[in-house]
C-alpha positions in Angstrom: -81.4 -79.0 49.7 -78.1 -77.5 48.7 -75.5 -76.3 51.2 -73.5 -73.1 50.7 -71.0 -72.3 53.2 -70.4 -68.5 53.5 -68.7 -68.4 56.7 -65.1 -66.8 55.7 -63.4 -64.7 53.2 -61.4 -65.5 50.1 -58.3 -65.1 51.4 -54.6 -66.5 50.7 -54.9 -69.8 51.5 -51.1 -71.5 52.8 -51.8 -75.2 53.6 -53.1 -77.1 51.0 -54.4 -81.1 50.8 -53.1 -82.6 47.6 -55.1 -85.6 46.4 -55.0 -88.1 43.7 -57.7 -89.6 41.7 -57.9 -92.4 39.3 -60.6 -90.5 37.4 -59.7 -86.6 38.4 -62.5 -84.7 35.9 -65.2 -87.2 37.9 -64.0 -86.4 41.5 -63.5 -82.8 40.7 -67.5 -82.9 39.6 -68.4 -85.3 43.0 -67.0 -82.8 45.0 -68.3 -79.9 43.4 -71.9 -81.7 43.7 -71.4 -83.6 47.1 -69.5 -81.0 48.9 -69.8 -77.3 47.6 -66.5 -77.1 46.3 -65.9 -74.7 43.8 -63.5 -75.2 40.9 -60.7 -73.0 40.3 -58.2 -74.4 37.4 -57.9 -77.8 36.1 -54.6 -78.7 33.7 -55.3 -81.5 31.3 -52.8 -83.2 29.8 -52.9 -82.1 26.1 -53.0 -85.1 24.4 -55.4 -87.1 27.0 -57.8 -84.7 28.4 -58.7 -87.4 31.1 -55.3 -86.9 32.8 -55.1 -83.6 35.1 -52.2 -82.7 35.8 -52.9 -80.4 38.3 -56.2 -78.9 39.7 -57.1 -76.4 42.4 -60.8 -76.1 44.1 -61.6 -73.8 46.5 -63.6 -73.9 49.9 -65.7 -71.1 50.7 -65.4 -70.9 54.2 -61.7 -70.6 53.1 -59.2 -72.7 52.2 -58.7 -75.2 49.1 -57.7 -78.2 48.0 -55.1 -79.8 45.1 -55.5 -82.6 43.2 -54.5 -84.7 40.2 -54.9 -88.2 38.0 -53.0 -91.3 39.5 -50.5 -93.1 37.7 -49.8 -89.9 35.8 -46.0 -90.2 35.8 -43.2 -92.1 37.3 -42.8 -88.8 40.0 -42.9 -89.7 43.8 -46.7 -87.2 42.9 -47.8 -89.0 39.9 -47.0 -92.6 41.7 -49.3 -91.9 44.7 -52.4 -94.5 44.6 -56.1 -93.1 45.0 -57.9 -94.3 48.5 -55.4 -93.4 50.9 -56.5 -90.1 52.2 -58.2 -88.5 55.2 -59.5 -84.6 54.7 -61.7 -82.7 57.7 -62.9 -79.6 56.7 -65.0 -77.0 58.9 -67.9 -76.0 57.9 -71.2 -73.9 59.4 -73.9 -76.0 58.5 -73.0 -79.7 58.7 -76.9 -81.0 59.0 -77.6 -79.7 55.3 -74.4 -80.8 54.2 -74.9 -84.3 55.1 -77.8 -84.2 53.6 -76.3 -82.9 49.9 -73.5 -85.4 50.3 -75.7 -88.7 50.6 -77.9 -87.2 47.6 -74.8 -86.9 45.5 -73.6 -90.9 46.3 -71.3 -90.3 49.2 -71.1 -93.3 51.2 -71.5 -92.5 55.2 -68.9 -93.8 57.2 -69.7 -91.7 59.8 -73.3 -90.6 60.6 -74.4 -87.1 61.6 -73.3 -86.7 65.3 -72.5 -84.4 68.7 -69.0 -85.3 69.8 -67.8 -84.9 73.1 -65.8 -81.8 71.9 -69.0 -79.9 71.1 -68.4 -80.2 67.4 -71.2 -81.5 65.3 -70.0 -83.3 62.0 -69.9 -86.7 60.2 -67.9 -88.7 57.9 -67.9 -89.8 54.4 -66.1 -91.8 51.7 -65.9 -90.0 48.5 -66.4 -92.8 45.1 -62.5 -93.7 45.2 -62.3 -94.3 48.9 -60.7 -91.0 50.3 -62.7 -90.2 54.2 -63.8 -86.8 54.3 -64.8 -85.5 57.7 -67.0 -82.0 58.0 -68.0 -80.5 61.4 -67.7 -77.3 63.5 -64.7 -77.8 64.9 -62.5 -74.9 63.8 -59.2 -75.6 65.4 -58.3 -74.6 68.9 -56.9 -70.6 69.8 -53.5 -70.2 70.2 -53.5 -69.4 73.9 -51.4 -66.1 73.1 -53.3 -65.2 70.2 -55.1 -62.3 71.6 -58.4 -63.6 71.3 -59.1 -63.9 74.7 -58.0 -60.0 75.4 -60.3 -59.2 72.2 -63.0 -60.6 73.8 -62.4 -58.8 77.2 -62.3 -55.6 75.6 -65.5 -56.1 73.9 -67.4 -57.1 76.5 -65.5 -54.3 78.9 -67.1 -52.0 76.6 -70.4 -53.3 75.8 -70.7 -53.1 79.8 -69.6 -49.9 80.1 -72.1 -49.4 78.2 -74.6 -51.0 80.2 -73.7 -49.3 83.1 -74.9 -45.8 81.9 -78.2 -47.0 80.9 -78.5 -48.6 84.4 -77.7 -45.2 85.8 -79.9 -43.4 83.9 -82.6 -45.6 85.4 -83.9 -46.5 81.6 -85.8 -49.5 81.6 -85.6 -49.2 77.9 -82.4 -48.5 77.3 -81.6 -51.8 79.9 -83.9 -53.9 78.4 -81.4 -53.5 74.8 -78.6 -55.1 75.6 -80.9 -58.0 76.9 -82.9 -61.1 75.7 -86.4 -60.7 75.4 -86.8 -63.8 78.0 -83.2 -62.6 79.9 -83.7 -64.3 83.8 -81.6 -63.7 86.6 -80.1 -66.4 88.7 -79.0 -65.4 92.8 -80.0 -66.2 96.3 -83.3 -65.8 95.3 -83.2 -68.4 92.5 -84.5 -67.5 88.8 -85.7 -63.7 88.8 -87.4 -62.9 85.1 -85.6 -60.1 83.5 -89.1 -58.2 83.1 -89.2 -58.2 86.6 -86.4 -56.3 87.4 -87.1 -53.8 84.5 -90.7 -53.3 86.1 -88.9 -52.0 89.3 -86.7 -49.5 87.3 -89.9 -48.1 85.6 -91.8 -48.1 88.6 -88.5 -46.6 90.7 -88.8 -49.7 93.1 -85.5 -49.5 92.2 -82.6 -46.9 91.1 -78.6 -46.9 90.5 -76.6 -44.0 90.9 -73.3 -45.6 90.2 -71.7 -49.2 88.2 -68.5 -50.1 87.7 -67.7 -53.2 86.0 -64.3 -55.1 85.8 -64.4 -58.0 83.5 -62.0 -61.0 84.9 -62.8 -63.5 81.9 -64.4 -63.5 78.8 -65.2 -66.2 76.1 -66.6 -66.6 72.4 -67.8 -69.6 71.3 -69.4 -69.3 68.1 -72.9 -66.9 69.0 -72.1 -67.3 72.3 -70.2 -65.9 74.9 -69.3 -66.3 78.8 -68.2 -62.9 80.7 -67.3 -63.0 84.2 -66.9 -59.3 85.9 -67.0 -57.6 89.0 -69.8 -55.4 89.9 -69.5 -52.7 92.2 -72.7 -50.7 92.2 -74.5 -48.4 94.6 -78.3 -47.1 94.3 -81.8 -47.1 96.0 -84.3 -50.0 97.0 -88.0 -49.3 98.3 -86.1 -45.8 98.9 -83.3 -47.2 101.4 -80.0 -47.1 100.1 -77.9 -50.3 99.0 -74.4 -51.1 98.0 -73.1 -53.9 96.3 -70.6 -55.6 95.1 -70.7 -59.2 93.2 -69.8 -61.3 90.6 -71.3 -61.5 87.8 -71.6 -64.2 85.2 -73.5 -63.5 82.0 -74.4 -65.5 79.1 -74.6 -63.5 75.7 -75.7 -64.9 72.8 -74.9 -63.0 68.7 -77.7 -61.3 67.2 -76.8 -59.9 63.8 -73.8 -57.4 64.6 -75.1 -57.1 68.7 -74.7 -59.3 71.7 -77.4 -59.7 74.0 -77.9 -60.8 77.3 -79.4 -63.9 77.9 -78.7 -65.1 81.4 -77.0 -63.1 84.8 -75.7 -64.9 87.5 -75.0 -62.9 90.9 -72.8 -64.1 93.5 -71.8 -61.7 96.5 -67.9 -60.9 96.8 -66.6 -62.7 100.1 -65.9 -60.3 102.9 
């Protein structure tokens, strides 16, 4: 199996690993062939091709890497001794890259694993003795990044959203910005989804108003968390209702669309 990591953009790249190799032209060909990088520019030395100078490969979730031949001069660079280093790299698919990197001869150090973090990864040593670590982990947010108030606003208006198909009483048009097995969890315990979009094509149950106020909201990779306040009024059996709760939703990524996959209710305290 060969693993191809397309998760990010070829973009300027401003922190770079530089490693040194006692055989450079092998090691830039291991990690081509264990790893998926992809080589940019190598400068041999013109009367020894087996000396590189310099060399750039590139990582195609972004990012790169440097490297060169050890013993290569008498600079604080060229004097650096092969072995010594420890890389972790991020990647999308660490289960088929394990697989490509034992194929290719890298020796596990690490095996394929869950860490308490939620990242999955595992560790290698490449033929000179440098570790290289791969898993999900992509770094935590900056807390004032603005990634949380991106994710508020997208979710603010995908339930906007939501809101007018409830009104509109369109079990359809409901049922689209949900799961196909989306449950409901309350004071009744687990309600399926189809359940609830039975009554609104049946008109066991109507809305004529939702408002929703998103408090939190969190991406993780193809999932996310939303937690909003409901305020909604509308009809059951015929007899009026109004309520207002919490909500809690689990939405997973599907293509460009999130979809509902779990609702949690909880009434708001008097």
């Amino acid at each position: 199996m060969t693993y191809t990591n397309t998760s990010g953009t070829d973009g300027p790249t401003r922190v770079w690993p530089v490693l040194t190799y006692r055989d450079a032209p092998a090691a830039t060909k291991f990690l081509s062939e264990a790893f998926g990088f992809e080589l940019r520019v190598a400068y041999a030395r013109d009367d020894d091709p087996t000396v590189i100078e310099h060399a750039e490969m590139r990582w195609a979730g972004g990012g790169g890497l440097m490297l060169g031949t050890a013993g290569k001069d008498d600079s604080a660079f060229g004097l650096r001794n092969s072995g010594n280093d420890c890389v972790y790299v991020d990647c999308d698919a660490p289960d088929a890259l394990f697989e490509q990197a034992v194929a290719a001869g890298a020796e596990v150090v690490r095996a394929l694993n869950d860490a308490d973090s939620g990242s999955r990864g595992f560790t290698v040593r490449d033929p000179e003795g440098n570790l290289w670590s791969f898993g999900t982990y992509d770094g935590e947010a900056k807390p004032d990044s603005g990634e949380a108030s991106s994710a508020i606003d997208t979710f603010a208006k995908l339930l906007d959203d939501w809101a007018e198909a409830l009104v509109a009483n369109d079990a359809d048009a409901i049922g689209a910005f949900a799961e196909p097995d989306w449950m409901f969890v309350g004071e009744n315990g687990i309600v399926p989804g189809s359940s609830f979009l039975e009554s609104v094509t049946s008109g066991l149950v109507t809305h004529s108003s939702m408002a929703f106020e998103v408090a939190e909201a969190r991406i993780l990779g193809d999932t996310a968390f939303v937690v909003a306040r409901c305020d909604n009024h509308g009809t059951w059996q015929g007899e009026p209702f109004h309520l207002d709760e919490w909500t809690s939703d689990v939405f997973v990524r599907r293509g460009a669309r999130w979809l509902c996959s779990l609702t949690h209710l909880t009434p708001v305290k008097p």
